[in-house]
LORO-649768 format. One record per residue (C-alpha): x, y, z. Coordinates in steps of 0.001 Angstrom, whole numbers. Example, Ala and Ser with C-alpha at 12.3 -4.5 7.8 and 13.67 -1.06 7.14 Angstrom:
BEGIN
<rec east="12300" north="-4500" up="7800"/>
<rec east="13670" north="-1060" up="7140"/>
# end
This chain:
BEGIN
<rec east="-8479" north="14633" up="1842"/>
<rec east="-7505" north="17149" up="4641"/>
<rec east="-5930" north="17281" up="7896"/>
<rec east="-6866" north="19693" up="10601"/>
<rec east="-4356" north="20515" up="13628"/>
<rec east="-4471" north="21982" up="17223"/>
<rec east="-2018" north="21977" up="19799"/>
<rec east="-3016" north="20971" up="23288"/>
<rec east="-1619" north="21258" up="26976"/>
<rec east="1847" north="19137" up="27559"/>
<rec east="3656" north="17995" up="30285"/>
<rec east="7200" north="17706" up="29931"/>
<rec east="10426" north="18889" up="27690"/>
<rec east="9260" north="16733" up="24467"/>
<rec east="5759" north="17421" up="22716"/>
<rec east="3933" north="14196" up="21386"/>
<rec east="2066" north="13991" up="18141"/>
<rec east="-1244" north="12210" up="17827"/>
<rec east="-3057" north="11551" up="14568"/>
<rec east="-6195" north="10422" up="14126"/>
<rec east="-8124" north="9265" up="11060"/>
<rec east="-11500" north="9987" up="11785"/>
<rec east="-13492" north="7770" up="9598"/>
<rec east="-11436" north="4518" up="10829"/>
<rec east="-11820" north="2805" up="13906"/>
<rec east="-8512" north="1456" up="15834"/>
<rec east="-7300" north="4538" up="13858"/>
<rec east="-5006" north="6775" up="16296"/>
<rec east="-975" north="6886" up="15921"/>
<rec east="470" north="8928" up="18536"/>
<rec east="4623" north="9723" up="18615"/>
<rec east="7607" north="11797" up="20757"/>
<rec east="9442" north="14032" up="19025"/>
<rec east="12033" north="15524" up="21095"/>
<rec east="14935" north="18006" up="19903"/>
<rec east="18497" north="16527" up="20213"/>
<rec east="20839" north="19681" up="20817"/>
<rec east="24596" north="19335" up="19343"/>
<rec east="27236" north="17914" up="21581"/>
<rec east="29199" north="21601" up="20122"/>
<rec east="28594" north="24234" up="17779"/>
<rec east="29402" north="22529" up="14650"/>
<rec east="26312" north="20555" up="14736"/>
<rec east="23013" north="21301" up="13799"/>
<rec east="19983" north="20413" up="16085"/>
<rec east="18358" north="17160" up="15525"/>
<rec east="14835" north="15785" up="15966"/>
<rec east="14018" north="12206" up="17924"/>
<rec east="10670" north="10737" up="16754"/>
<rec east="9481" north="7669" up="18050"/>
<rec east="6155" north="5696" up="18172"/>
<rec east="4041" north="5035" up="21475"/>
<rec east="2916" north="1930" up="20809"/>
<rec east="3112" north="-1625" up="19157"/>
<rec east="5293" north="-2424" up="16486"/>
<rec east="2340" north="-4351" up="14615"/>
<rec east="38" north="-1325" up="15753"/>
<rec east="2107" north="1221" up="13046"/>
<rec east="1239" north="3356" up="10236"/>
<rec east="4089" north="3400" up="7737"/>
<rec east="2865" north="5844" up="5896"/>
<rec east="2076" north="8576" up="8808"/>
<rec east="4960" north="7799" up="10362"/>
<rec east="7584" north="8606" up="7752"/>
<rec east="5657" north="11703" up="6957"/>
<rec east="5847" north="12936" up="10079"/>
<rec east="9660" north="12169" up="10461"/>
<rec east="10469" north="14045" up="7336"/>
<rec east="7872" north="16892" up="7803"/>
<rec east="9275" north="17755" up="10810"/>
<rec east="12661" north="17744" up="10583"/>
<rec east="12601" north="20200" up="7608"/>
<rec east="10273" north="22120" up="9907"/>
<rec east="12710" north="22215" up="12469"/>
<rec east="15386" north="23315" up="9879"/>
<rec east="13115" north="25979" up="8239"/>
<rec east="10976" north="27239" up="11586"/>
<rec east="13017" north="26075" up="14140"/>
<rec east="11748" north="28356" up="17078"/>
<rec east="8158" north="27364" up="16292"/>
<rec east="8873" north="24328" up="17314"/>
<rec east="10891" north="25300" up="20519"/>
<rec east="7822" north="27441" up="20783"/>
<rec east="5996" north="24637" up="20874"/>
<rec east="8251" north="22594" up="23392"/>
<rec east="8892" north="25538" up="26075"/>
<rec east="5123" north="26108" up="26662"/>
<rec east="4570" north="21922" up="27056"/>
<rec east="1918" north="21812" up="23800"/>
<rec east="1039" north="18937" up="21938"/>
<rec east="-261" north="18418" up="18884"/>
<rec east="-3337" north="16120" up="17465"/>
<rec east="-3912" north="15902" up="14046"/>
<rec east="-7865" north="14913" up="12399"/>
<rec east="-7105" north="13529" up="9056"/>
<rec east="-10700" north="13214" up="6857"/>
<rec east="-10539" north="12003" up="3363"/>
<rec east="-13878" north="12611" up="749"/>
<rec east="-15854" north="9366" up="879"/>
<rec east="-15127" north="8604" up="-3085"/>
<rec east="-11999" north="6816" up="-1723"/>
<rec east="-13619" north="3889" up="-483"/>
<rec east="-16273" north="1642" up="-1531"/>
<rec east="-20006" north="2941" up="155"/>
<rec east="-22128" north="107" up="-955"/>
<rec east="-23004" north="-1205" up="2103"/>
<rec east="-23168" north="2485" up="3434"/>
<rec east="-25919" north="2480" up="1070"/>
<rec east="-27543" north="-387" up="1935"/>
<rec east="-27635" north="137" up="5446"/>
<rec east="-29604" north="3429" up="4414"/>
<rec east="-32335" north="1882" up="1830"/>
<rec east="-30331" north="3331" up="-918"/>
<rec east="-30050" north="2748" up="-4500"/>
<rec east="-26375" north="2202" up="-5378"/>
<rec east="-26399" north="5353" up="-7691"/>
<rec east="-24193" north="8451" up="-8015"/>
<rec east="-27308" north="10616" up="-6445"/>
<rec east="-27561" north="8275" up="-3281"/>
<rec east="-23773" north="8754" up="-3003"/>
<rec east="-24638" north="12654" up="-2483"/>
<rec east="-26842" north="12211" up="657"/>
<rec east="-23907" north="10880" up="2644"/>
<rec east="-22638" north="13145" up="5258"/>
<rec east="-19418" north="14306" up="4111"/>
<rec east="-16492" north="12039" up="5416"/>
<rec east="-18982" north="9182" up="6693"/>
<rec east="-17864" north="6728" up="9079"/>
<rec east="-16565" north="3249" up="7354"/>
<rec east="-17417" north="1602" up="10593"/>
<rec east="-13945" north="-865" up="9658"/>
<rec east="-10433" north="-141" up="10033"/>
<rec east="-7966" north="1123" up="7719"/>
<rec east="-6865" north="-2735" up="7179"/>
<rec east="-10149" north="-3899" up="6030"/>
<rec east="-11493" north="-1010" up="4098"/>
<rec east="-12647" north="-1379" up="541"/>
<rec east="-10783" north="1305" up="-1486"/>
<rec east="-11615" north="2436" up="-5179"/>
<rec east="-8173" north="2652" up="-6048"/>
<rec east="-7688" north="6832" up="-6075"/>
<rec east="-4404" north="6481" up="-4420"/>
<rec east="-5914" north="7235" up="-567"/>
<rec east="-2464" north="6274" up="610"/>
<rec east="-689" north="9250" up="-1306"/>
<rec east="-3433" north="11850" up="-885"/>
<rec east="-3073" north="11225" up="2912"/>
<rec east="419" north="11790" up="2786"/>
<rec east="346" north="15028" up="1219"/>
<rec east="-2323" north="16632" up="3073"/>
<rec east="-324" north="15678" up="6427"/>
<rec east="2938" north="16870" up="4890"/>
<rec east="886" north="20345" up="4069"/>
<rec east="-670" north="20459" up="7451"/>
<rec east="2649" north="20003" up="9217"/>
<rec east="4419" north="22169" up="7139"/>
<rec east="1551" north="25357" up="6969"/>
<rec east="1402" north="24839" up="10876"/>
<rec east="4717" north="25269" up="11761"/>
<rec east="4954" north="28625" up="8972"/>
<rec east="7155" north="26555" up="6658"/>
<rec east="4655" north="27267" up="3326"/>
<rec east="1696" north="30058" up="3657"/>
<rec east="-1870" north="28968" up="2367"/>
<rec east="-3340" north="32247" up="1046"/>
<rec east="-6882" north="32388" up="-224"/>
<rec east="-6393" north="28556" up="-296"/>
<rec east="-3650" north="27886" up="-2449"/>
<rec east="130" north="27726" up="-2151"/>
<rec east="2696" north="29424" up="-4393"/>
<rec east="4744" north="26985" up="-7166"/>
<rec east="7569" north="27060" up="-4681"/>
<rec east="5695" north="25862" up="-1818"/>
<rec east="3646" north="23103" up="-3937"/>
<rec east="7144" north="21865" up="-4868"/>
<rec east="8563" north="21515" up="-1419"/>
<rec east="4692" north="19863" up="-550"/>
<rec east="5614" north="17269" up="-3493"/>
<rec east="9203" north="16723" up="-2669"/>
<rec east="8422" north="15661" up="661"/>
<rec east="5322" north="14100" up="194"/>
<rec east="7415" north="11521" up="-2565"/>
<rec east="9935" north="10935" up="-336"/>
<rec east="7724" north="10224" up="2643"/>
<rec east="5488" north="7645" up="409"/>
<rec east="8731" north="6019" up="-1012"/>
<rec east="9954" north="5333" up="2357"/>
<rec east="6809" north="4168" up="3774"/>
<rec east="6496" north="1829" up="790"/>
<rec east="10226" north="462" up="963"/>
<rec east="10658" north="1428" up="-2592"/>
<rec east="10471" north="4016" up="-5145"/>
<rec east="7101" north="3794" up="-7705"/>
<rec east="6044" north="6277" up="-10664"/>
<rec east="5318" north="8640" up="-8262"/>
<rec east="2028" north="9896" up="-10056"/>
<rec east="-544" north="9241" up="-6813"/>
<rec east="1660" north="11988" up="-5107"/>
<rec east="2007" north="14413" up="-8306"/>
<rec east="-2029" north="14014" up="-8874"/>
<rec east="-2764" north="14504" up="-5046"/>
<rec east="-798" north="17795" up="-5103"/>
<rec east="-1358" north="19053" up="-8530"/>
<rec east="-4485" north="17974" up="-9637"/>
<rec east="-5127" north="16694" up="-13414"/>
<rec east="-1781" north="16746" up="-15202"/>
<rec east="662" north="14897" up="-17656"/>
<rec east="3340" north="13223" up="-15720"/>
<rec east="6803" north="12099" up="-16078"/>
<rec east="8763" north="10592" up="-13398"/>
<rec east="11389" north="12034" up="-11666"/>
<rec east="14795" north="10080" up="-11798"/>
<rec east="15242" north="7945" up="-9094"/>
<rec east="18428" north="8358" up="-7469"/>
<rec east="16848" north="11722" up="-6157"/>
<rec east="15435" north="9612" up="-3726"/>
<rec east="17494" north="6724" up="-3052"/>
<rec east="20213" north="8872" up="-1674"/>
<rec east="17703" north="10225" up="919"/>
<rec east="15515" north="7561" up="2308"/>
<rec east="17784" north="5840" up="4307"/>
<rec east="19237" north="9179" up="6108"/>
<rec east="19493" north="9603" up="9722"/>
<rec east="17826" north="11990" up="12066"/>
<rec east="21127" north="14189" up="12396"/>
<rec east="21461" north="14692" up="8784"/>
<rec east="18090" north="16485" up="8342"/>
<rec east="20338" north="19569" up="6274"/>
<rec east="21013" north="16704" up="3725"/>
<rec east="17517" north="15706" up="3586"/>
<rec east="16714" north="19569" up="3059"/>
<rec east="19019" north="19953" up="403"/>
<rec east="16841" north="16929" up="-1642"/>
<rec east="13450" north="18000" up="-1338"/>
<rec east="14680" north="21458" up="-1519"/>
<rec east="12232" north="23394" up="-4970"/>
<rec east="15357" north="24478" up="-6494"/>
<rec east="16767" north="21126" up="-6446"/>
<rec east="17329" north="20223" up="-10210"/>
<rec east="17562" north="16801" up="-9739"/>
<rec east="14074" north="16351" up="-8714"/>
<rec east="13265" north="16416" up="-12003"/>
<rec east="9610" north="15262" up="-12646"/>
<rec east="7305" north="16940" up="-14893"/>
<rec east="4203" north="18228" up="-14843"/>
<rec east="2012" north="19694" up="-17683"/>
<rec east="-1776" north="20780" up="-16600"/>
<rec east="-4036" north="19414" up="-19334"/>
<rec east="-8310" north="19435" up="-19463"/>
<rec east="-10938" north="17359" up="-20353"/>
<rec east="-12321" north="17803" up="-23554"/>
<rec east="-15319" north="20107" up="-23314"/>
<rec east="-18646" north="18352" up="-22857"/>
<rec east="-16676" north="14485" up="-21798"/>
<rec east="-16820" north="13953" up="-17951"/>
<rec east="-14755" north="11305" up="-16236"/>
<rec east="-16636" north="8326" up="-13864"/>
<rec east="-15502" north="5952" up="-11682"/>
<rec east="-17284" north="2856" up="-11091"/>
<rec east="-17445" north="942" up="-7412"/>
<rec east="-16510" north="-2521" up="-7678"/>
<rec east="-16386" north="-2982" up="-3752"/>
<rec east="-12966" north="-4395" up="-4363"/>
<rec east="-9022" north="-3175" up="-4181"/>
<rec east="-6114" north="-4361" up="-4689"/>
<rec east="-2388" north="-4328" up="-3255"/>
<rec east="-896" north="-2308" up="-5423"/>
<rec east="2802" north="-2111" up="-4174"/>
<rec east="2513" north="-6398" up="-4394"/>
<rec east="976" north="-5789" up="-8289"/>
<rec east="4068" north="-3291" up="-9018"/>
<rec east="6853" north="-5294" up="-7289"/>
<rec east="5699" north="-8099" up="-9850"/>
<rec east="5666" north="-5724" up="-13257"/>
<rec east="9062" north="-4551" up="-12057"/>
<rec east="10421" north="-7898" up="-11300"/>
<rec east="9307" north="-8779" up="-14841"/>
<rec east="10697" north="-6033" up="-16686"/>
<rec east="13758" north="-6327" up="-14842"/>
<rec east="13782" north="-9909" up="-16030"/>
<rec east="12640" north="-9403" up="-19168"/>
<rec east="14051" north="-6426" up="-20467"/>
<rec east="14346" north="-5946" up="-23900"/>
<rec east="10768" north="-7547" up="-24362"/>
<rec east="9579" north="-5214" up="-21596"/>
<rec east="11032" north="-1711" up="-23227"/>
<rec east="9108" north="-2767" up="-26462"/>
<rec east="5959" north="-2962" up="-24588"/>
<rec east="6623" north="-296" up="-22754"/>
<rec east="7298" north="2145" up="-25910"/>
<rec east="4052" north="1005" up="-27183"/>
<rec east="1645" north="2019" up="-23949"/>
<rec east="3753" north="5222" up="-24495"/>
<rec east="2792" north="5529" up="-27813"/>
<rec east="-937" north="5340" up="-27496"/>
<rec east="-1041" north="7091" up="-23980"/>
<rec east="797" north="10158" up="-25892"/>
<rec east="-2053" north="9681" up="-28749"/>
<rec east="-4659" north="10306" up="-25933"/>
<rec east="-3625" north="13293" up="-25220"/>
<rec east="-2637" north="14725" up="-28805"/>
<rec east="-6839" north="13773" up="-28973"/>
<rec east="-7329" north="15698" up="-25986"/>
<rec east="-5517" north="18614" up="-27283"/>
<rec east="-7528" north="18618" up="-30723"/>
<rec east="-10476" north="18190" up="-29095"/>
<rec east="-10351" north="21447" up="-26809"/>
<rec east="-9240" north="23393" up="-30290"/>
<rec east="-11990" north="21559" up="-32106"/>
<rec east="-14260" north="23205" up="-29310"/>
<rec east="-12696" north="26880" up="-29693"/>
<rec east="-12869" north="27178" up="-32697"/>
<rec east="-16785" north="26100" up="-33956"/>
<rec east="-18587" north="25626" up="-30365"/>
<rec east="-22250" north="24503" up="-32272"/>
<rec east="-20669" north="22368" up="-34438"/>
<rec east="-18379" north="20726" up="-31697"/>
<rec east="-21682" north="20054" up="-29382"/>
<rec east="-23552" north="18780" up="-32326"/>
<rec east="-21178" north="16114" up="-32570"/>
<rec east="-20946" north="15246" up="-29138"/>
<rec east="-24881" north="14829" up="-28843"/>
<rec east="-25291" north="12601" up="-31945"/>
<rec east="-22124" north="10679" up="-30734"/>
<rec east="-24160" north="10526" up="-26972"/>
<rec east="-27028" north="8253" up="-28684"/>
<rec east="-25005" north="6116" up="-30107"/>
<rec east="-22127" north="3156" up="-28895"/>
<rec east="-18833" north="4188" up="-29785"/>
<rec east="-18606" north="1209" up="-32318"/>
<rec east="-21468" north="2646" up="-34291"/>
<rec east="-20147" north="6730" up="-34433"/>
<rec east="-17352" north="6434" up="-37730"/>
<rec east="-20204" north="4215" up="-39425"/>
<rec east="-23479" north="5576" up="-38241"/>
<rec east="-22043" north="9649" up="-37991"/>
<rec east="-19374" north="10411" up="-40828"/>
<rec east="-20139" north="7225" up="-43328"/>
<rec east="-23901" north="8048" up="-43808"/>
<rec east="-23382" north="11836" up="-44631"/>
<rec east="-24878" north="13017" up="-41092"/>
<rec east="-22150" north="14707" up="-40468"/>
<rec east="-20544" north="17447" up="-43271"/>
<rec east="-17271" north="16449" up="-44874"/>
<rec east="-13837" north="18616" up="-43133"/>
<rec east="-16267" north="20106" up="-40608"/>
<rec east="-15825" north="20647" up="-37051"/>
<rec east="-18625" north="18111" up="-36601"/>
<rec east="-17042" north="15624" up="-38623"/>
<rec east="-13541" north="16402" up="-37205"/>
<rec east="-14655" north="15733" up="-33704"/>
<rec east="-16806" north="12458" up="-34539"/>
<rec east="-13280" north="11037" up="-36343"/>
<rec east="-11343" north="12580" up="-32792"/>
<rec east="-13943" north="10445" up="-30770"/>
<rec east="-13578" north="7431" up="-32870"/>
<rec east="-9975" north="7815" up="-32506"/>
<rec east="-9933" north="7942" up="-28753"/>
<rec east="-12043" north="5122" up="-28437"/>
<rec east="-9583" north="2528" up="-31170"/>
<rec east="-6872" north="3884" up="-28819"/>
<rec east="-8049" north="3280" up="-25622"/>
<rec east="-8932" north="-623" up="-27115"/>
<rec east="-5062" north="-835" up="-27610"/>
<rec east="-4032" north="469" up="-23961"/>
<rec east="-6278" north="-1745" up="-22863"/>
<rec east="-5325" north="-4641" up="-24859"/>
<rec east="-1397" north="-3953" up="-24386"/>
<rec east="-1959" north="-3789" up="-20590"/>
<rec east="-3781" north="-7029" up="-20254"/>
<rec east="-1090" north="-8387" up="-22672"/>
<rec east="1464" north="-7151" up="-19986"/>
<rec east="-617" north="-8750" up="-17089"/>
<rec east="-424" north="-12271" up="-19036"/>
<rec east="3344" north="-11845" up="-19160"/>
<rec east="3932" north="-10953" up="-15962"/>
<rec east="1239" north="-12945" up="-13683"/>
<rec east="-359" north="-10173" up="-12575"/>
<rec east="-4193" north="-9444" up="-12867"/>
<rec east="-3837" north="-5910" up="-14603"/>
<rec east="-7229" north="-6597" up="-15887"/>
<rec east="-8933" north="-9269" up="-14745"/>
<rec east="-11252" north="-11127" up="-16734"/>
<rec east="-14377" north="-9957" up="-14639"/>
<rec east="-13669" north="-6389" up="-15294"/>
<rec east="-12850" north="-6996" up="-19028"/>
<rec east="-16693" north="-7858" up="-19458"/>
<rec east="-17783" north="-4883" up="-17251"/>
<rec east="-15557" north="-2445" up="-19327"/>
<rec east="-17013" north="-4208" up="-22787"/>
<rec east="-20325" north="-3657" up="-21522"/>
<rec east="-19537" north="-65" up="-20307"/>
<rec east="-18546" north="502" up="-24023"/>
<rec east="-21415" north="-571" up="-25511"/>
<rec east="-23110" north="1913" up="-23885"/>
<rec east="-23990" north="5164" up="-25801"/>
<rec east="-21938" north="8139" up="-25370"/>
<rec east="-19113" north="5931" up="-23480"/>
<rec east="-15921" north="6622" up="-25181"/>
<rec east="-13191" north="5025" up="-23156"/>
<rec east="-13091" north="2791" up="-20029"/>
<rec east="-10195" north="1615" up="-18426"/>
<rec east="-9094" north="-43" up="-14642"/>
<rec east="-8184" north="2500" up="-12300"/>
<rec east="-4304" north="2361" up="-12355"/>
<rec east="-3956" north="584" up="-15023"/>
# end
């Protein structure tokens, strides 16, 4: 997802923001900011940001990104902005997002296509859904979050706050982009989730762990003259934004799909439910909880052992991943290591078992997460998809499947 701006010609003291999501129709937000100077010295300047429309016409989500963004921008740049008010400039913003985050079936369809991952390549980058954001099909990539951190690094690289150099930003300058990017998707969604949508939007493929939540509770609710205090939260070097992040890779030679099933879901409804329930229920919740844990930290001890499987005998890693590509992953422990295909303490054998294993422990995510749905009324998995994913397993080569998500 990006977002492109330009400033164009003004007419009065304020400047007014409009944003437009390109592929939407009935998609254009546009907003006042104006700067509130101190009644005396000991005040700091303050920024006034209000919507030009509707109520029922507003976009949470761009709107509290663009409240936040540009207050810190006003703290950290603040004659760009003057700048930007004394020569009457406005500013529109293009916000374009890769056409994997919605559904493009009937896209395809339109076009004489075959729903297949090669049609999907002919489509003009950021096509047209012909639909507005309301109605939109989404594949569940977390299209909310991604917009809200490629706004709050277009604001913020506009105004000189970070500097984009040969495309990327230093550590210190991704930080600030996640700090305010959490903070702005909290507030749009009147509560405080994992988090992980954000962390994944700015930081790619990672391990996650949460950062505590009272980091942003104290900050959602604060006012437009208290923009230093908001600073002070999403500031890098503030230690009590304490999530985690830990890059990890694929396994060589494994590639990750994602299957269309023309069909979303609310997610903030489906969280607000597992939350209610493990408030509810807690001591039967932790215990479930621990367990996920358990097998989601097993996945990635796999991971690990099968990069260093890879490293360390290359042939014999490859050889194990093309017998274990003509067969189900069912059939690999019996079919592979049982009938002697494979040699005994070998690399090849090694990885086979390291396959297996991934595949027994994505079968107990799986089944612990539907378990979870049944307890708290919530369609983690519904029983449609459970038959797709069985299917998708029986497939050769397939070694885990899972609901986006979930």
């Amino acid at each position: 997802m990006k977002a492109d701006i330009n400033s164009i010609k003004g007419d009065d003291n304020s400047f007014k923001i409009s944003v437009n999501s390109v592929q939407f129709n009935e998609a254009e937000w546009v907003y006042t900011s104006r700067v509130i100077k101190p009644n005396d010295s000991t005040q700091n300047l303050a920024l006034d940001f209000e919507f030009d429309g509707e109520d029922e016409n507003k976009n949470k989500f761009v709107e509290a990104t663009l409240k936040n963004t540009l207050r810190i921008a006003l703290i950290k740049n603040q004659q760009a902005i003057q700048k930007l008010i004394d020569e009457n400039q406005n500013l529109r913003v293009n916000i374009g997002t890769d056409n994997d985050f919605y559904t493009q079936r009937s896209k395809l369809e339109e076009l004489g296509l075959e729903i297949t991952t090669e049609s999907l390549k002919k489509l003009p980058k950021m096509e047209h859904t012909n639909t507005t954001l309301e109605k939109v099909n989404k594949t569940g990539l977390g299209s909310s979050a991604a917009m809200v951190t490629s706004l709050v690094g277009a604001v913020l690289a506009y105004f000189g706050v970070i500097g984009v150099k040969n495309r990327e930003l230093s550590e210190e300058d991704k930080q600030l982009v996640h700090n305010i990017s959490q903070l702005s998707h909290c507030s749009a969604q009147g509560k405080i989730g994992s988090g992980f949508d954000v962390s994944a939007a700015v930081y790619g493929t990672h391990i996650y762990r949460r950062f505590s939540p009272s980091v942003i509770e104290q900050a959602m609710e604060l006012s437009a003259e208290q923009a230093e205090k908001l600073l002070e939260v999403v500031d890098p070097k503030n230690k009590k934004f304490n999530s985690v992040v830990q890059k990890i890779n694929l396994p060589p030679g494994t590639m990750l799909r994602l299957a269309d099933i023309q069909a979303g879901s609310n997610t903030p409804s489906m969280v607000s439910k597992v939350l209610k329930w493990r408030k509810d229920h807690e001591k039967e919740a932790q215990q479930l909880w621990n367990s996920i844990d358990e097998y989601n930290q097993s996945v990635v001890e796999v991971w690990h052992e099968l990069n260093k499987l890879c490293l360390q005998d290359r042939d014999g890693y490859y050889s194990a991943l093309s017998k274990c590509s003509l067969l189900a992953a069912r059939c690999w422990n019996k079919d592979i290591c049982a009938n002697g295909s494979a040699t005994d303490d070998s690399v090849e054998m090694n990885t086979v078992v390291a396959l297996g294993k991934l595949y027994a422990t994505s079968l107990a995510i799986r089944r612990l997460m539907r378990e979870m749905g049944e307890r708290c009324g919530v369609p983690i998995e519904p029983q449609s998809q459970t038959q797709l994913l069985d299917r998708c397993l029986d497939s050769p080569g397939v070694c885990m499947a899972g609901v986006p998500g979930g």
